[in-house]
C-alpha positions in Angstrom: 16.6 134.7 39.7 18.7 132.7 42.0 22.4 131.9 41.7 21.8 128.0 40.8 19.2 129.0 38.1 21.3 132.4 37.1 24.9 130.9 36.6 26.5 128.7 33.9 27.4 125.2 34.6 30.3 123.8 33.7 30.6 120.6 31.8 31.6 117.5 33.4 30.7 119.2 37.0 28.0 118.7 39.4 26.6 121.7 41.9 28.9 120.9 45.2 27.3 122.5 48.4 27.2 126.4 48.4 28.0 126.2 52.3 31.5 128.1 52.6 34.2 125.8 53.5 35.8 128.1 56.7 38.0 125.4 57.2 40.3 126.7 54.1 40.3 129.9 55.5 41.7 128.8 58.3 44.3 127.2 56.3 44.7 129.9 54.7 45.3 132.0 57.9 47.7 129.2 59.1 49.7 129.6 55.5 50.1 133.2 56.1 51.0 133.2 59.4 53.8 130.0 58.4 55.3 132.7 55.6 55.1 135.3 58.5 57.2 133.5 61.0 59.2 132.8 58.1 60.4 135.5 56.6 60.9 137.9 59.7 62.9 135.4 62.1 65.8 134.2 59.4 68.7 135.9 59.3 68.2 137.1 56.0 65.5 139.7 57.7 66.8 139.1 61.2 69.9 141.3 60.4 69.9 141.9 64.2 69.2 138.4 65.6 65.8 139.9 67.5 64.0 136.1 66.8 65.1 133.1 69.5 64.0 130.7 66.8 63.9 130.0 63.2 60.7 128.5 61.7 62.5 127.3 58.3 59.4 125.8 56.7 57.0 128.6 57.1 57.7 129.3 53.2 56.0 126.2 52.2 53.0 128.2 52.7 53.2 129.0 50.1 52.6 125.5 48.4 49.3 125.3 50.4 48.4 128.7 49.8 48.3 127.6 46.0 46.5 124.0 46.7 43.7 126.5 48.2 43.7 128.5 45.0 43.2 125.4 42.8 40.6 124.3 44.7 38.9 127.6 45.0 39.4 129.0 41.7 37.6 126.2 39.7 34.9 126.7 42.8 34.3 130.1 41.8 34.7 129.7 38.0 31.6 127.1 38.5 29.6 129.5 40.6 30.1 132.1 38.2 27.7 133.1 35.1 30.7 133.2 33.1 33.9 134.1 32.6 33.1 138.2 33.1 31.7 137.7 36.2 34.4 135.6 37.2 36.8 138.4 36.0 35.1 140.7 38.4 34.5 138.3 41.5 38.6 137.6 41.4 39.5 141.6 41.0 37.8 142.5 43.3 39.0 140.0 45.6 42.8 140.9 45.0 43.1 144.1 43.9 41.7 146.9 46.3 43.5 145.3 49.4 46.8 144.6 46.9 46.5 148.5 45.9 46.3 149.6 49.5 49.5 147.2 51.0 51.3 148.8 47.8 50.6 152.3 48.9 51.4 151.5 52.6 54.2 149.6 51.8 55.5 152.3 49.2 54.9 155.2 52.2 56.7 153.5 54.6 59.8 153.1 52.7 59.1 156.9 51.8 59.1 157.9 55.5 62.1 155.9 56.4 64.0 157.0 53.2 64.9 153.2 52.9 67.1 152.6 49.6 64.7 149.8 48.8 61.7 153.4 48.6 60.7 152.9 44.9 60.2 155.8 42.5 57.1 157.1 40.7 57.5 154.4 38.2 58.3 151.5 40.0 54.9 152.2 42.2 53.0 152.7 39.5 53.7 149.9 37.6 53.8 147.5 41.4 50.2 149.0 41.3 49.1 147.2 38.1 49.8 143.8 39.5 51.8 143.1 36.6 55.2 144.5 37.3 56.7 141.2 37.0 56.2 141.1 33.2 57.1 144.1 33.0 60.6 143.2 33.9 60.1 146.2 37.1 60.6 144.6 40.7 58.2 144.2 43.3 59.0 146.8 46.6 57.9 143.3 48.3 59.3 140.4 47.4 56.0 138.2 48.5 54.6 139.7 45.3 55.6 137.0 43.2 53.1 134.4 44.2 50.7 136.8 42.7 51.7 136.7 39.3 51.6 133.1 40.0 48.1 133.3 40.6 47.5 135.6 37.8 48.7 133.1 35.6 46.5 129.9 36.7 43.9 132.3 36.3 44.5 133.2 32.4 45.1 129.6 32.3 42.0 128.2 33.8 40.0 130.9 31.6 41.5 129.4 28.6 40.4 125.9 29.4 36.8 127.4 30.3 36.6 129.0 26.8 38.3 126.9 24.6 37.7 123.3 26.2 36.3 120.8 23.2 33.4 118.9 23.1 35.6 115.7 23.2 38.0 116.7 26.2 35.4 118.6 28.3 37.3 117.8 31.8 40.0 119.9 33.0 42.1 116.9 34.2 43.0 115.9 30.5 44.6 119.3 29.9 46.2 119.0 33.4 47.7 116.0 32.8 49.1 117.5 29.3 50.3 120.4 31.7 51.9 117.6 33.6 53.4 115.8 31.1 55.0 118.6 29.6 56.4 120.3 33.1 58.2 116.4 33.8 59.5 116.1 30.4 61.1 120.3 31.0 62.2 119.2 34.5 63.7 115.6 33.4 65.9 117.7 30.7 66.9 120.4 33.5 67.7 117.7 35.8 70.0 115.7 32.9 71.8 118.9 32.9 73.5 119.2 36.5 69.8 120.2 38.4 69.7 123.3 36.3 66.4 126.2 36.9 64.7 128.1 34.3 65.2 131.8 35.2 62.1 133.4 36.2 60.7 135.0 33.1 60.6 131.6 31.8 59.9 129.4 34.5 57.0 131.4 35.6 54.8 131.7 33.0 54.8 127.9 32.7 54.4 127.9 36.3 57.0 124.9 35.6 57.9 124.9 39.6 54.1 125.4 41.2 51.5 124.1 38.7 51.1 121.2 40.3 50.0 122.5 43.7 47.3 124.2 41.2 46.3 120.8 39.8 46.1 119.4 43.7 44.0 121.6 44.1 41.4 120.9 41.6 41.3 117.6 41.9 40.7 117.9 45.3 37.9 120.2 44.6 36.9 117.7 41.8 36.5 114.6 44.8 34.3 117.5 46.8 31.9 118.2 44.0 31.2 114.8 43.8 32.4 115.1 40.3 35.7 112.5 40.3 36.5 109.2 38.2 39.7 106.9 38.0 40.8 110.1 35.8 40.9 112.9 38.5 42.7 110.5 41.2 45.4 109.7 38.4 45.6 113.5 37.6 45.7 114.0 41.7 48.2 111.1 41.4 50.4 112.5 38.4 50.8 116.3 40.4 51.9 114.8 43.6 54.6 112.7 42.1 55.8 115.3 39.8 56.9 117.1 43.5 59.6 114.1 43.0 61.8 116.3 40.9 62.0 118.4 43.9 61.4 122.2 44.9 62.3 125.1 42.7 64.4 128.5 43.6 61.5 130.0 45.8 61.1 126.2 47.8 65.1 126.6 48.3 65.6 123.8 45.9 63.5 121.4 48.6 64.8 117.2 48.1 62.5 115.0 46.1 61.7 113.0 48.9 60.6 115.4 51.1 58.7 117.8 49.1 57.1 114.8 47.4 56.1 114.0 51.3 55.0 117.9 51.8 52.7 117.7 48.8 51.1 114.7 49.4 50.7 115.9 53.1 49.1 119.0 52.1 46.8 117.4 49.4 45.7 115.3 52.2 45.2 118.2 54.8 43.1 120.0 52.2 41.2 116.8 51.6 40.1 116.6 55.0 39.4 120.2 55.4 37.0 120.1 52.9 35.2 117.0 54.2 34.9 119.2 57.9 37.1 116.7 59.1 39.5 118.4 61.2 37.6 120.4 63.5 40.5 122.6 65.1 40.1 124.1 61.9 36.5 125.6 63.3 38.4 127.3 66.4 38.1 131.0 66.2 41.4 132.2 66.4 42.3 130.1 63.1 39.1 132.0 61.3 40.3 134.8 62.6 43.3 134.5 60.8 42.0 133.1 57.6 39.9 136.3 57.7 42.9 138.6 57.5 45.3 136.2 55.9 45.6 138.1 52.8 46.5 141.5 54.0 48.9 139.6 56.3 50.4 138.1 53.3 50.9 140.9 51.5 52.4 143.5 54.7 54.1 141.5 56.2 57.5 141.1 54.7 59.0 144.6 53.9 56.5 146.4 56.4 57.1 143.5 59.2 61.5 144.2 58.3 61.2 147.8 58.5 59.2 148.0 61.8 62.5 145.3 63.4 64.7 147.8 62.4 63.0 150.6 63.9 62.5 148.5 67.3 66.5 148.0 66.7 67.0 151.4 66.1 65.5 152.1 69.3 66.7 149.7 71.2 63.7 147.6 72.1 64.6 144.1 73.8 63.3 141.2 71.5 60.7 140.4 74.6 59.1 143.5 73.5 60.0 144.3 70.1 58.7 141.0 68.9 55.1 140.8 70.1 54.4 144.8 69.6 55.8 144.0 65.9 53.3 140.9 65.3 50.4 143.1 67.0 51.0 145.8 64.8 51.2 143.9 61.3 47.8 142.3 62.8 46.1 145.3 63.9 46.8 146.8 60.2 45.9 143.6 58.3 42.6 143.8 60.1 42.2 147.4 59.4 42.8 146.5 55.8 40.1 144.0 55.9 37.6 145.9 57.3 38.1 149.1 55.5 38.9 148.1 52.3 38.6 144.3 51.4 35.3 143.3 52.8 33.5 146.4 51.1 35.4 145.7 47.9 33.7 142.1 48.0 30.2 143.8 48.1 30.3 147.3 46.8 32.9 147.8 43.7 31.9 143.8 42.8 28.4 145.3 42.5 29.0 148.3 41.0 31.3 146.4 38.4 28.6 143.8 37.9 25.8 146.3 37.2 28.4 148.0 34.6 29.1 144.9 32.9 25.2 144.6 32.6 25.2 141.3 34.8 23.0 139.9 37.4 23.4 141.5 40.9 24.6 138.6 42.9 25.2 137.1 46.8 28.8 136.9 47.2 29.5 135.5 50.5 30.4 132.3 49.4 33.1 133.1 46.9 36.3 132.9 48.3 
């Protein structure tokens, strides 16, 4: 049984190409490697003032990281046979490399006898995934866009299951999304610019959803599935960047978010047309290979091993480039150890348990 012939379709879709698009992962790399620069060369990691520069908008990676998801996410939910095997296809895609950054992040600050080294519980419940509803703190910060994730993903489920006959296109219950989300951020803003804490704010995903929606409808346009309803819904989520960027976006203006939205909608487009081929060059792939074990190291591992090099007294000339080889070297290492078989061996082992097809994974992302 193939995988056209095996898996469910969606309604309202059309089959789009199963050729992996490698130009997303290259985004994807690029993303990672934006939050990278990011986090370790401001001052608020830079405690020593190692960095020469500042790259101050390597955190809207973030934003493009989630376009990516949206566009992926509905990709794979298509592809799938249903919602179990979609289950399995995106835990075995996060969570063996997230359980080994978690360990190595939670040994480090073990060996170092940092104050940030969690206890027994904190670890245990960072290991779940879910430690941000548990009201428990991340022992790296980066974590957050996880839970992020988690949530589109409960919330795309929930329009695959429960999607009526009537409304069977996912942009009529993203433009509900989006009508709500302006209406919450047109009341916030009436009231001197105020934020939604976290608890709140996330699970709405009131400051990020859109970049989710982008994303669909851009994958929407590559399936060869859009109408005048998915380029108003693509519309809709790239003005509602108008209200401007939330806590994690350091409160970005209207203007220029609104410009960094419709900028990376755009990019995104274009990727998955094959219409930037610098995208295709091999040191980008290479990247987008690793980019998610980079993500999720590099922060707390990538501060720790400045303050060593400090501690030491390694000149930046140095210090910098051993740091960035050595937070590549173990993303890679994480890749090829753990991620890549995790994609092939525990999704098959978990299919076969769940009594489901054996199938090709190489082109979910």
């Amino acid at each position: 049984m193939t995988a056209a012939t095996h898996a469910t379709e969606v309604p309202g879709t059309k089959r789009a190409s199963g050729r992996r698009l490698r130009e997303l992962d290259s985004l994807r790399g690029i993303a990672a490697v934006g939050v990278l620069l990011f986090h370790l060369s401001t001052t608020a990691n830079d405690h020593y003032h190692q960095w020469p520069f500042e790259v101050p908008w390597g955190h809207f990676g973030v934003e493009l990281f989630f376009v990516i998801s949206g566009f992926v996410i509905l990709m794979t939910l298509e592809k799938s046979a249903g919602v179990t095997e979609f289950l399995i296809s995106r835990v075995t895609r996060l969570y063996p490399t997230y359980w080994c950054a978690v360990l190595l992040t939670g040994g480090l600050l073990a060996v170092e006898m940092s104050p940030a080294m969690p206890n027994i519980p904190t670890l245990m419940a960072d290991l779940t995934m879910l430690q941000s509803f548990m009201r428990v703190r991340s022992i790296d910060p980066s974590y957050w866009t996880l839970t992020a994730e988690l949530i589109f993903y409960v919330a795309i489920v929930a329009w695959y299951r429960f999607r009526s006959a009537r409304l069977p296109d996912i942009e009529w219950y993203a433009l509900g999304w989006l009508g709500g989300a302006a209406a919450l951020r047109a009341v916030l803003l009436f009231h001197g610019h105020a934020t939604l804490p976290g608890p709140i704010s996330m699970p709405l995903l009131l400051y990020y959803g859109q970049f989710f929606i982008v994303g669909i409808c851009l994958y929407r346009l590559h399936g060869g599935n859009s109408g005048p309803l998915t380029l108003l819904t693509l519309l809709a989520a790239c003005l509602l960047s108008l209200f401007g960027g939330g806590p994690a976006s350091l409160y970005a203006g209207p203007l220029p978010y609104f410009l960094l939205t419709c900028a990376i909608a755009a990019v995104v487009f274009m990727a998955s047309r094959s219409r930037l081929s610098l995208l295709r060059n091999p040191v980008l792939l290479f990247f987008g290979d690793i980019s998610y074990p980079l993500y999720l190291i590099h922060q707390v591992v990538g501060t720790e091993l400045m303050s060593l090099a400090h501690a030491h007294g390694w000149p930046a000339w140095l210090s910098l480039p051993a740091i960035l080889l050595t937070l590549t070297t173990v993303a890679v290492l994480i890749h090829v150890t753990v991620e890549v078989p995790a994609r092939t061996i525990l999704r098959s082992k978990l299919q076969k348990l769940a009594l489901l097809q054996p199938r090709a994974s190489s082109q979910v992302m």
